[in-house]
Structures are given as C-alpha cells and as structure tokens.
C-alpha positions in Angstrom: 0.0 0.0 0.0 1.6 2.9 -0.8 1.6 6.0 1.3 -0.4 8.0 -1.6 -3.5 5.6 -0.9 -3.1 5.8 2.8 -3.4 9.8 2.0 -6.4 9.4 0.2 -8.0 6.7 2.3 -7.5 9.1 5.5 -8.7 12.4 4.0 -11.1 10.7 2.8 -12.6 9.6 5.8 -11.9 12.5 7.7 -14.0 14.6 5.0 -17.1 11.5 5.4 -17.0 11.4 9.0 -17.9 15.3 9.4 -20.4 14.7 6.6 -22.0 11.9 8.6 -22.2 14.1 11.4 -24.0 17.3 9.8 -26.5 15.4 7.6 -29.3 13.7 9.5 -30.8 12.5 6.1 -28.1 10.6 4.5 -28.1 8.8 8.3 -31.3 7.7 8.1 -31.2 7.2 3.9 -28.0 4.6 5.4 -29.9 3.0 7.4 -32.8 2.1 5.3 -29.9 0.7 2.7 -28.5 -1.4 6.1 -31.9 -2.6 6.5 -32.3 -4.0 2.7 -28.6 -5.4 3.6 -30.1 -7.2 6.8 -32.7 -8.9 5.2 -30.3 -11.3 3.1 -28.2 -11.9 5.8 -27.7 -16.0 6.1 -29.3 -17.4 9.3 -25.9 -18.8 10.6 -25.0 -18.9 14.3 -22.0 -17.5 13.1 -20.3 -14.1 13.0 -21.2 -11.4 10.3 -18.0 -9.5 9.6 -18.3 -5.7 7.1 -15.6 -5.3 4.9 -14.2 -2.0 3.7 -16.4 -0.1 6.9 -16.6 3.3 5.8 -18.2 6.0 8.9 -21.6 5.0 8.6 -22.4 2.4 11.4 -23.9 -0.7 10.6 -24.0 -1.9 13.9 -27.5 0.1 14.6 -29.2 -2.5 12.2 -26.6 -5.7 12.8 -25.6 -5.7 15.7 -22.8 -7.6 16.3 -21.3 -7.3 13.0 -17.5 -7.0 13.1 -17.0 -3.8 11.2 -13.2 -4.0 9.3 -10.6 -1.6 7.1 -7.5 -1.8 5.4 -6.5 1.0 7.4 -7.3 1.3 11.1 -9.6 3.8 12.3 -11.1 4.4 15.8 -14.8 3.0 14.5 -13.7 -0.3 13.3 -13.1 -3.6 15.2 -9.9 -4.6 13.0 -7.8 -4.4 10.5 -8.5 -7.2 7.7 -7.3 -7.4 3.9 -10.2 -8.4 1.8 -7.6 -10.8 -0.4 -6.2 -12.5 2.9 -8.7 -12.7 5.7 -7.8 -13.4 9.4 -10.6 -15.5 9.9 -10.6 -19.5 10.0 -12.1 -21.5 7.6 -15.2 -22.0 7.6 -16.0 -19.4 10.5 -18.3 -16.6 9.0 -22.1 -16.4 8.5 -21.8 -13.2 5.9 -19.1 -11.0 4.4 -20.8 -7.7 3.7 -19.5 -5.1 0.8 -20.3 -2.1 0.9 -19.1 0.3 -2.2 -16.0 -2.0 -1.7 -16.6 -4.5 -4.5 -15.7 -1.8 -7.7 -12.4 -1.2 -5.6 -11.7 -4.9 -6.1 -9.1 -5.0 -8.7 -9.2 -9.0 -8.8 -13.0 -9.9 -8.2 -12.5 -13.5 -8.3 -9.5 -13.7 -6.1 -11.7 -12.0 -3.3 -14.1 -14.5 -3.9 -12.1 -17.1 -3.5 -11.0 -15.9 -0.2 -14.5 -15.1 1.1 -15.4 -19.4 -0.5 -12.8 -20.1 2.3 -13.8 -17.9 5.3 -17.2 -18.8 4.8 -19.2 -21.5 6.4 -21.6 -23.7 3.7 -24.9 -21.7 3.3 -22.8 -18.7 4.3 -23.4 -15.5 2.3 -21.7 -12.4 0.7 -23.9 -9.5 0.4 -23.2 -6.3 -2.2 -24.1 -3.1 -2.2 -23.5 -1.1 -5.2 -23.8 1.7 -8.0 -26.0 0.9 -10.4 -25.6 1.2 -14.2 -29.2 2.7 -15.2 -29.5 5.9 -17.7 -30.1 8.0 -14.3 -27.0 6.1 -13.3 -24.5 6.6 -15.9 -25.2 10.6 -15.0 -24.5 10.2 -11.5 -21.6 7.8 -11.8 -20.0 8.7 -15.2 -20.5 12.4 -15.0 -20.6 13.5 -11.3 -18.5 11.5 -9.3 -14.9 11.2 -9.9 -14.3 7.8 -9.6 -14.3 5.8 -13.2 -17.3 3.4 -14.7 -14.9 2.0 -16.5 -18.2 0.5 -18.5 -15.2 -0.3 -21.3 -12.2 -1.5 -19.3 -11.4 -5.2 -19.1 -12.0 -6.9 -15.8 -9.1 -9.4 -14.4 -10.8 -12.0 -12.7 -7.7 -13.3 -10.8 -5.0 -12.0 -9.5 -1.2 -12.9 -11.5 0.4 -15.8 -9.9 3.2 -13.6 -8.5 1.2 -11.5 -6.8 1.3 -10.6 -3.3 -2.1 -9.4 -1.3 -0.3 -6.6 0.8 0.7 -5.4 -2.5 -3.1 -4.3 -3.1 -3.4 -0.4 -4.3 -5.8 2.0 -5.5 -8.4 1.0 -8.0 -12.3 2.0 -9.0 -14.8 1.0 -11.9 -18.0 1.3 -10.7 -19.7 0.1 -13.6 -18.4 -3.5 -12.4 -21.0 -5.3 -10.6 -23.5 -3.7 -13.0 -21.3 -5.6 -15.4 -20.9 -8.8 -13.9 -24.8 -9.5 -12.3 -27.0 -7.8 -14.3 -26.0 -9.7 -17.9 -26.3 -13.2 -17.9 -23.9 -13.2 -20.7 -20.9 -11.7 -18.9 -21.5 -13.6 -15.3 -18.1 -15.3 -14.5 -16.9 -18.3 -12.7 -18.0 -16.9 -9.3 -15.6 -19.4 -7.4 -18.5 -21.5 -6.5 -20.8 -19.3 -5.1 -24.5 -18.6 -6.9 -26.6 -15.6 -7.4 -29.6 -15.9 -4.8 -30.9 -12.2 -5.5 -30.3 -8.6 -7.0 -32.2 -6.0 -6.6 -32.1 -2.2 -8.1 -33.3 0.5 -6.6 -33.8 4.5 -7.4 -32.2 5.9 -4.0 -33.1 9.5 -6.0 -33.2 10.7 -2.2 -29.9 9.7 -1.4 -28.1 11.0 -4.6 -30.3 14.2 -3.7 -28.3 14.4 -0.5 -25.4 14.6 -2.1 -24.3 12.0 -0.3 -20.4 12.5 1.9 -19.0 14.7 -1.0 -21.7 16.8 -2.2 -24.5 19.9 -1.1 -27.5 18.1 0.1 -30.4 19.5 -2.9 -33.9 19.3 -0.7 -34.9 20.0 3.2 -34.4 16.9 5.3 -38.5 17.4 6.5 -38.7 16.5 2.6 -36.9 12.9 3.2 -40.3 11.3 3.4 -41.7 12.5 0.3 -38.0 11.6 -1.3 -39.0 8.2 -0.3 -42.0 7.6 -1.6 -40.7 9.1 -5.3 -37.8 6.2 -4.4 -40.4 3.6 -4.3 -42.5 4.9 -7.5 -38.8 5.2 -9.8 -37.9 1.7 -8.3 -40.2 0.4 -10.7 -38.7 1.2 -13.7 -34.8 0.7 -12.8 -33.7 0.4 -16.2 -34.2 4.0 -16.0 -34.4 5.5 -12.7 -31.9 2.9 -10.5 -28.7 4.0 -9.0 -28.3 1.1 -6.2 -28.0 -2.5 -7.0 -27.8 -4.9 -4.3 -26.3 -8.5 -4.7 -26.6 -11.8 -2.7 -24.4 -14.3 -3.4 -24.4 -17.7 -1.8 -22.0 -20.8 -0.7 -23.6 -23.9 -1.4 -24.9 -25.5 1.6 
C-alpha cells in the first residue's frame, strides 16, 4: 500500500465522518440501505464481519457485526485485507460489501477468499452503484471515480502477486457488469446468485451523499422516499443502487 493511498483513504474519511455528522438525512437514507442489507443476511449462528467499513455504522441495524478496514480507524473492530482474511475456515455467517466490490481490482480472487472464510450456506452481500441511464449521469459524470463501463476486468490476480501489494483501483460500472448480464457472469468461485435487486435511491443522490450539497430539506426525506419507491419500478431507468446476494452452497 503505498503511502499515496493511505493519504487518500485518511482524507477521505476524515472529509465522510464530518459529513456523517451534519446530515441527518443521508443517516437515516444509510440506514434504510443497512436494513435491505439485513434482510439477506444467512441465518448462521455464526459471526457477520463488514468489509471496507466506511463511517456510517452498521452496527445500529446488525448488531454484532464485526465492522473491518484496510487502514485502522477508531470505528472499526480490526484491521482485515479483503484478499487474505484473518478468519478460520469455515467461520463466517456473511461478508458484507459495501461500495468496496468496484475497488476490487481481482473480483475472483476476493471470492475465493471469502469461498474459504465462509461457512456452507454462508453469504456475501453487495451493495452497489448501479448502471441505469439515471446512473450513468450520477456515476460517469458526477463522481470522480471511473465506470470504467469499457475496461477489461481481471478475474484473478497474476500468480506472483502478493495481497499486501493491493493499491488503488475504482470502476464502478463493475457489478453492473458482472450481475445484471447473464452473458458476462463469471466463474464466481462457486458461489451462486440468490438475488439482485435495483433501486432508485433518487433521495440519497439528492443528499449529495459525503461529497456533495445536500439539494432538498431533510423534513422532505419522506416524500423523497416515496418518489424512491414509484422510480424503483422502472430501474432500467431511474436505478442507482444495485444490491447483490451471493451464496456458498450449503
């Protein structure tokens, strides 16, 4: 990791974490997103572990769940590479993404490595940008980081390669890709598609999210919510979330 990343990934936060604090709307717009999350989860008597925790706090809907970084910061419960996990074989219920799965440069290697932390019947939960024509404005035109809609995606890791040697990377456009075209779905190291599911979240692009001016009064969050769930039925359009279960065979 070079220190250029840790840079970014500590700025980063910093600039998130007094975001999280000043909007009360993109809090509760999280937690409704945590909820969806929490409703896949696998029924295992066995931990639930967040990979890639960014400041919002997924412990108010899972409780329990072992919130992790690459970096450590004072809101996570430990450090863990997504490539190389701590955790036995075998030993983990769910492995939650959150806006972590585009940063994968190697998808399948990750996969891999969740196959072996997981226990059979165990799940791995995305949550994601969505490539929709509403979509394509918000990610390809006002957010920095690249849909790389065009760009090749290595599956697996060169044989030389080293985990700690992960770095910066971003294509949003990649689960898109990957889960909603039946054409392009890869090997997924075992694991099978149990669900996706789009949805508008107009209100939470509206609050401009950790990086942006929130565009409407919070008092309007419950009308923003019921325009979600109108646009959520026509996501070829209007989505800009995609969420994706994928499950270990029992």
């Amino acid at each position: 990791m070079t220190l250029e990343s840790i840079d970014r990934h500590h700025q980063e936060m910093l600039n998130n974490g007094d975001a999280w604090r000043r909007k009360p709307a993109l809090r509760a717009i999280y937690k409704t997103f945590h909820q969806a999350i929490a409703r896949h989860l696998a029924p295992l008597p066995l931990p639930t572990v967040e990979l890639g925790s960014g400041v919002a706090d997924i412990q108010q809907v899972i409780p329990g769940c072992i919130r992790t970084d690459i970096f450590p910061n004072p809101w996570i419960d430990q450090v863990e590479n997504a490539y190389a996990l701590s955790f036995d074989s075998g030993s983990l219920a769910n492995l939650v993404l959150f806006d972590v799965f585009h940063h994968l440069r190697y998808p399948g290697t990750a996969l891999q490595e969740f196959d072996r932390a997981l226990a059979p019947g165990g799940r791995v939960i995305l949550f994601e940008p969505c490539v929709s024509l509403l979509g394509r404005l918000v990610y390809g035109v006002l957010h920095p980081e690249p849909l790389a809609l065009h760009q090749p995606i290595q599956w697996h890791a060169p044989p030389t390669w080293n985990p700690a040697q992960i770095d910066y990377y971003a294509a949003q456009g990649n689960a898109s890709r990957l889960f909603l075209n039946a054409n392009r779905a890869p090997n997924l190291a075992g694991f099978r598609v149990v669900a996706t599911q789009r949805y508008a979240a107009i209100a939470y692009v509206a609050s401009g999210g950790y990086s942006k001016p929130q565009l409407y009064p919070t008092a309007w969050l419950p009308l923003m919510t019921a325009i979600d769930r109108l646009c959520d039925h026509l996501p070829q359009l209007f989505a800009t979330r995609l969420l994706v279960v994928l499950e270990k065979p029992a």
